[in-house]
C-alpha positions in Angstrom: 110.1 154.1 96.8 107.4 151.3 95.9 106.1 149.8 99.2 107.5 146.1 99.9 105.7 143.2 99.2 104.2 141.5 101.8 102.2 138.5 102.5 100.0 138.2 105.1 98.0 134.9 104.4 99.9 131.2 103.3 97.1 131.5 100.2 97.7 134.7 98.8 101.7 133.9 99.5 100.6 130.3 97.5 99.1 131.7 94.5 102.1 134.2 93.6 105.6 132.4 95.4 104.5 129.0 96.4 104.2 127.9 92.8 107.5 129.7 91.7 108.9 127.6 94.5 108.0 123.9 93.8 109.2 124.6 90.5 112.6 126.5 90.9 113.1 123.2 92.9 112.9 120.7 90.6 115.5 122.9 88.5 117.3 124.3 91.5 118.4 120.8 93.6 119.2 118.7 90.8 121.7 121.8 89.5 123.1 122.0 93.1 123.6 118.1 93.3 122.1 118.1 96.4 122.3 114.6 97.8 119.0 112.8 98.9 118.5 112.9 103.1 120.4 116.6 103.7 119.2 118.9 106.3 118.2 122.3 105.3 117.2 125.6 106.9 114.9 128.1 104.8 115.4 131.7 106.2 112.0 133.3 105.1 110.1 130.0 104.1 106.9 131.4 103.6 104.1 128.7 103.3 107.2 126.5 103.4 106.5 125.3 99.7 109.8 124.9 99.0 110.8 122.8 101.9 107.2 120.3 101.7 109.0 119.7 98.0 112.3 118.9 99.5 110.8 116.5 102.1 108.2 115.0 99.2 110.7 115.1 96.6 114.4 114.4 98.0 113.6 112.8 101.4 115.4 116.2 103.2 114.4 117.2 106.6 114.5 120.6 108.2 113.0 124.0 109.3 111.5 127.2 108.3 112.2 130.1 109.7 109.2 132.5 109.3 107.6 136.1 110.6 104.3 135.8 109.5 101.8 134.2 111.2 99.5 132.7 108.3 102.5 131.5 107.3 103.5 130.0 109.7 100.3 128.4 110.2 100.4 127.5 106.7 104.1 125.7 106.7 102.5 123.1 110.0 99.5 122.3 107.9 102.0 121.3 105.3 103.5 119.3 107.6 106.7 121.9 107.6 108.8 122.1 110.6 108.9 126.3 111.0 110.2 128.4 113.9 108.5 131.9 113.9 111.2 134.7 114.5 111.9 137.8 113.4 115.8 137.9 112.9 115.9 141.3 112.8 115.0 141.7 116.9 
């Protein structure tokens, strides 16, 4: 069994998800209808690319939930609301 993928840093998790993110997004919302102003909450945010294009893009609010701690780092210097838990413990 392959080891899991983890990222450990909000760049490394930039260069290979973030990207993937910001543009499932612009296929993703307008598919879902999602109005404009909604709350969300994104389980395993990551560098919280996806929720920075949801406040920039569809004035949404809400939070990230996250383990990691770079990115976690990474989702507040994005400006990303982000609770760091583990929901496993």
């Amino acid at each position: 069994m392959a080891a899991p993928i983890q990222f450990n840093d909000g760049a490394a998790y930039e260069e290979m998800m973030g990207v993937w993110s910001r543009k499932a997004g612009d296929v993703f919302i307008p598919w879902l209808s999602a109005a404009k102003g909604l709350r969300w909450l994104d389980v395993g945010c990551g560098n919280g690319a996806f929720l920075n294009f949801l406040q920039t893009q569809r004035a949404c609010t809400g939070y990230g939930v996250e383990i990691d701690d770079a990115n976690v780092l990474a989702c507040v210097q994005l400006g990303v609301s982000v609770i760091q838990l583990n929901l496993e413990q």
